[in-house]
Every structure is written in structure tokens, then in C-alpha cells.
Kinemage of the C-alpha trace (Angstrom):
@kinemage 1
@onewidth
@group {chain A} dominant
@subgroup {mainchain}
@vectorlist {calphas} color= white
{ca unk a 1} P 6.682 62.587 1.171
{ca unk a 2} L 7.833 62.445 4.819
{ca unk a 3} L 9.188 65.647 6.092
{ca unk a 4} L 11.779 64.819 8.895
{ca unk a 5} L 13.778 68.080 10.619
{ca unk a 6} L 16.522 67.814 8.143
{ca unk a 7} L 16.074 65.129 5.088
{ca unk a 8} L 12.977 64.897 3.311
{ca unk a 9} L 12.069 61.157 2.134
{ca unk a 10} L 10.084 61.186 -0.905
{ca unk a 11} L 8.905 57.604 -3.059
{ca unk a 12} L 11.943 56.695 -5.844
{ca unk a 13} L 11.588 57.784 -9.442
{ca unk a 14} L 12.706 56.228 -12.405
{ca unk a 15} L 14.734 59.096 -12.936
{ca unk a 16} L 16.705 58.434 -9.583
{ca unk a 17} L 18.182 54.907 -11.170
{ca unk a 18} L 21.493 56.172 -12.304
{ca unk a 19} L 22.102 57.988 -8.753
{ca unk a 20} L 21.126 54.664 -7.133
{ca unk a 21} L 23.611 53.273 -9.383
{ca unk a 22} L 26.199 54.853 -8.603
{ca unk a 23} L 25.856 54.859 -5.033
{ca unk a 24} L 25.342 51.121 -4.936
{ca unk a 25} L 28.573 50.738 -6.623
{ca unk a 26} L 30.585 53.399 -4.319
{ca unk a 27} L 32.759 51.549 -2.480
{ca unk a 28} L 31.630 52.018 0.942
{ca unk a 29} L 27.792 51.614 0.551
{ca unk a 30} L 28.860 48.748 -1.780
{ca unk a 31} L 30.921 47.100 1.466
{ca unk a 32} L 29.136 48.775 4.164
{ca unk a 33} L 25.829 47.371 2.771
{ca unk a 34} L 27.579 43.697 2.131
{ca unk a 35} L 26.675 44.052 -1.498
{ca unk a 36} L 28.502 40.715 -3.824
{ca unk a 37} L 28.549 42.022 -7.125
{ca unk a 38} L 28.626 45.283 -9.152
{ca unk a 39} L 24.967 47.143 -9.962
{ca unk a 40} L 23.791 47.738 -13.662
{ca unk a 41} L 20.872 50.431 -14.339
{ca unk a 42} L 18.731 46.789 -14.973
{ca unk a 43} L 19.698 45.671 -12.010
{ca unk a 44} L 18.279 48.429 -9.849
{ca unk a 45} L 15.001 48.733 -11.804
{ca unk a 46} L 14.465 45.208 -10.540
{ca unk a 47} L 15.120 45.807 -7.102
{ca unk a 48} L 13.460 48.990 -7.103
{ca unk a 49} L 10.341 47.119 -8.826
{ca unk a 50} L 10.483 44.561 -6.123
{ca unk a 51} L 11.227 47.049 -3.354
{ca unk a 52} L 7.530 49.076 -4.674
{ca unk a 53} L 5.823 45.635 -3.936
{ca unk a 54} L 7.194 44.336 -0.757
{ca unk a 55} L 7.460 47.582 0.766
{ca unk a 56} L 8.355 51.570 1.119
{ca unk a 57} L 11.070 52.652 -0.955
{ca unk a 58} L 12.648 55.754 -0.510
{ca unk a 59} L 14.869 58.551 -1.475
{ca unk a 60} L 16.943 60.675 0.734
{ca unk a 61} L 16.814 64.207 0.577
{ca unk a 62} L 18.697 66.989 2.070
{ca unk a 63} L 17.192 70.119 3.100
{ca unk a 64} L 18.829 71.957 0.706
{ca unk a 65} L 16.915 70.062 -1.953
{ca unk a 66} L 19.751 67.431 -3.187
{ca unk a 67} L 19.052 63.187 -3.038
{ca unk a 68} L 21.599 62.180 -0.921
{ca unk a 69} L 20.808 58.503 -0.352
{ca unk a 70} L 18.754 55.293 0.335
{ca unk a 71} L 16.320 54.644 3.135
{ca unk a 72} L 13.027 51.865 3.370
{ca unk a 73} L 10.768 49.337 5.077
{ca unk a 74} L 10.573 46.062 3.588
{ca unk a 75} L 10.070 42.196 5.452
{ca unk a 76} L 6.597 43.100 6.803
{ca unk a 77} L 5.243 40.954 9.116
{ca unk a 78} L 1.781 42.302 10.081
{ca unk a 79} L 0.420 39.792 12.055
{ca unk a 80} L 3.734 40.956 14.596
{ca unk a 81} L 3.620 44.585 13.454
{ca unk a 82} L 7.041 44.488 12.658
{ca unk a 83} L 9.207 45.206 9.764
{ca unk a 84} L 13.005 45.429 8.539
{ca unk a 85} L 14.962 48.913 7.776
{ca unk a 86} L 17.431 49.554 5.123
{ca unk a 87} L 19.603 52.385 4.437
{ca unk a 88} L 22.347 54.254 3.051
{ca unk a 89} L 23.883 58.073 2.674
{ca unk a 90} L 25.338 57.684 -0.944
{ca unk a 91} L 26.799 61.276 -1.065
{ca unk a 92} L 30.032 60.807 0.465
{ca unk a 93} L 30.228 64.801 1.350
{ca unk a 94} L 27.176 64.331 3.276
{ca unk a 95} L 27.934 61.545 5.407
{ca unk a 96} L 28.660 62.347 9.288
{ca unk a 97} L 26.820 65.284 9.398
{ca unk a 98} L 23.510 63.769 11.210
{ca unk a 99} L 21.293 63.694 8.089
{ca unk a 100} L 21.267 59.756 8.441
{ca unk a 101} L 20.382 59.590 11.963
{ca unk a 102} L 17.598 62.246 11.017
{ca unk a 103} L 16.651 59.792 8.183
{ca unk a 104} L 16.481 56.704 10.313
{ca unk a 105} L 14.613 58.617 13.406
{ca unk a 106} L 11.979 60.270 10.417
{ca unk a 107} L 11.442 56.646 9.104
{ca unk a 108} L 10.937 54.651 12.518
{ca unk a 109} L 8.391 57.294 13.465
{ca unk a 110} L 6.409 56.894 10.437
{ca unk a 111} L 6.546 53.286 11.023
{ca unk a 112} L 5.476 53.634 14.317
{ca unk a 113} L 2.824 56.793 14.054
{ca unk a 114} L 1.219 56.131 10.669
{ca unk a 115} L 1.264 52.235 10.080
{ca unk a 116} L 1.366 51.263 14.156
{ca unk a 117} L 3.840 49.145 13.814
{ca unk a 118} L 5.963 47.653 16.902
{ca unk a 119} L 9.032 46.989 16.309
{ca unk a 120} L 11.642 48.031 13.575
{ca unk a 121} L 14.695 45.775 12.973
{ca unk a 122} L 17.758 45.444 11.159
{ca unk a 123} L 21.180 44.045 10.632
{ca unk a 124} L 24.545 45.306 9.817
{ca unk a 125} L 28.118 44.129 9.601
{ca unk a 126} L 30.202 44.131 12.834
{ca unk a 127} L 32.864 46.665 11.580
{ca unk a 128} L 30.567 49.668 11.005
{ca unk a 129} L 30.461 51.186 14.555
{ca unk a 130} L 29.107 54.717 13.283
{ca unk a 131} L 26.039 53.467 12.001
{ca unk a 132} L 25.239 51.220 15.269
{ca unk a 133} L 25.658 53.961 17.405
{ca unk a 134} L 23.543 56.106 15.056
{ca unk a 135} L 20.999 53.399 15.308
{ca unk a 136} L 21.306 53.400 19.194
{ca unk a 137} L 20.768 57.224 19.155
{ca unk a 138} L 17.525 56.260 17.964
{ca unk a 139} L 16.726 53.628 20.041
{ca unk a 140} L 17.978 50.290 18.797
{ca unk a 141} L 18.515 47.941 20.752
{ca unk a 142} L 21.492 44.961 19.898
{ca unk a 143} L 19.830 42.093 19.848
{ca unk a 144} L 22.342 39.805 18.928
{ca unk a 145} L 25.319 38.503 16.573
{ca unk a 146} L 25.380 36.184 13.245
{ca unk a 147} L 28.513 34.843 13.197
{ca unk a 148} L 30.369 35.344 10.481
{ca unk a 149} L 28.151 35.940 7.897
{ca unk a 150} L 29.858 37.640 5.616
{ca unk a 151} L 33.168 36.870 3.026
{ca unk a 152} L 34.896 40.594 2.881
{ca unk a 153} L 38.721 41.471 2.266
{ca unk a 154} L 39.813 37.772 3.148
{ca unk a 155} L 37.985 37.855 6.466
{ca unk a 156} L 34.645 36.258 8.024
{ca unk a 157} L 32.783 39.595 9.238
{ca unk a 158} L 29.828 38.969 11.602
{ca unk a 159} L 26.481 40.821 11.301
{ca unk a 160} L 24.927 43.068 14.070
{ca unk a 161} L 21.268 42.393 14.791
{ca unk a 162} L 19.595 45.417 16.079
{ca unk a 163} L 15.787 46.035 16.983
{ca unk a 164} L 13.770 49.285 18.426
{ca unk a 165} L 10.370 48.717 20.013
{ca unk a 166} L 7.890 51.473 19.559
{ca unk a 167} L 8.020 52.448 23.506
{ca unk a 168} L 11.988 52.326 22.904
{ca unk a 169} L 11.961 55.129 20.072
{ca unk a 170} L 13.925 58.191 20.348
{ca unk a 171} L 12.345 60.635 18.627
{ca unk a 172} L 9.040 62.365 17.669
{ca unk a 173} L 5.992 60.676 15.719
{ca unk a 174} L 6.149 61.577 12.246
{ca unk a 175} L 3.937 62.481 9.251
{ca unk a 176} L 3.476 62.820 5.447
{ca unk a 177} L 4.426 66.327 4.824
């Protein structure tokens, strides 16, 4: 468990597969996080399995107790401390309210603190402004465009490439709770 000042991120369950469900398959994580096609519970047990081995899987929780979302580390490279961040507020009602920045900022200072790593990246399509300037709250850094990447609503959509450097963080170290 990571305590951050308002989330808590705790390892997934088994039990949490029919939340991640149906947040995968809400329609803005589903287009915000450039899924293709619709989850199944059999489908998330695999990722989730997968997710356990290449990295650190977790579930959002708000201080009041409730999962709200998706957060993790996966693509570690250790030989260039670095790794890639994924994430998601599934809980409609709780987006915009700061608990994802608090997410991101909890995560990035575990990964720097605890498993000194140097840099945290990630990617994200070009139409989802909020979550960039979350990320930039934070620290991240644009690092550079992928033309489009991505098929959605008739369009090419380009993805954002965004990286923080550990002397770049915003934020305070963190710690299992």
C-alpha cells in the first residue's frame, strides 16, 4: 500500500476485475486510454496477470475508502532506471477533483524514493489536455509527438510523449504506508 495525501494505491485483487471491467469499457477511459476493442472479465485477468509480472499494478483509492481507478509502472528498463506510467480515474464523479494528480505525484515518488529510478515516462493522445497539464503539475516534461498514431471517430489523433526526471519531480518522496 502507498499512502499518498488523498488516494491510497493498494496491489489489485481478483475481486477488483468486474470494477476494472467496467471502467475499461466506460467510454472515456475506453477512448481516453486508446483502447480497440470492448473488455471481458477474461480479458482483464490476463492483463492483470501480465501486469503482476512486468510490473506494479495498482488500484486507486479515495480517501474516503472507495476504488476509484487505475494507476501502474510497467516497461522497466533497469539498466536506464526508467520505466512507463499508466493510469486512469474510472469513477466518473471523481474525476477533476485532484485525486489523479495526487495519484500520479504518489506513484512517481515511489518510483523515484523506493526503487531509485530516473525517469518516469508516458504517452497520451493529443486531445486530452487535462491530463497533460495534470502530468505537467507534476513535472512532466513533453518530449515529443507520434504522429498520428491513433484511428478514433474518423480522425488520425497523434500521441503526446511526456517524461519527468527525478530532479524534475514535483512533489514529495513517497512510502509504503
Amino acid at each position: 500500500m502507498i499512502q499518498g495525501q488523498r488516494v491510497r494505491l493498494r496491489p489489485v485483487e481478483e475481486d477488483d476485475y468486474p470494477l476494472i471491467v467496467r471502467w475499461q469499457n466506460e467510454p472515456q477511459v475506453f477512448h481516453d486510454m486508446d483502447y480497440e476493442l470492448p473488455f471481458s472479465i477474461e480479458d482483464v485477468r490476463a492483463s492483470e496477470t501480465a501486469a503482476r509480472e512486468e510490473g506494479h499494478p495498482f488500484i486507486i483509492e479515495a480517501d474516503d475508502g472507495t476504488p476509484i481507478g487505475r494507476i501502474g509502472l510497467n516497461d522497466f528498463r533497469r539498466r536506464d532506471r526508467r520505466c512507463a506510467l499508466y493510469v486512469f480515474i474510472g469513477e466518473a464523479e471523481y474525476r477533476g477533483h485532484g485525486l489523479g494528480e495526487d495519484a500520479v505525484r504518489t506513484l512517481v515518488g515511489f518510483a523515484f524514493s523506493q526503487m531509485d529510478l530516473w525517469q518516469v515516462v508516458l504517452w497520451g493522445l493529443a486531445d486530452n489536455e487535462t491530463a497533460f497539464r495534470t502530468y505537467e503539475r507534476v513535472g512532466f516534461k513533453r518530449d515529443g509527438v507520434l504522429r498520428d498514431r491513433s484511428w478514433k471517430g474518423g480522425a488520425w489523433v497523434d500521441h503526446i510523449v511526456m517524461s519527468v526526471q527525478r530532479d524534475e519531480y514535483v512533489g514529495t518522496p513517497a512510502s509504503n504506508a
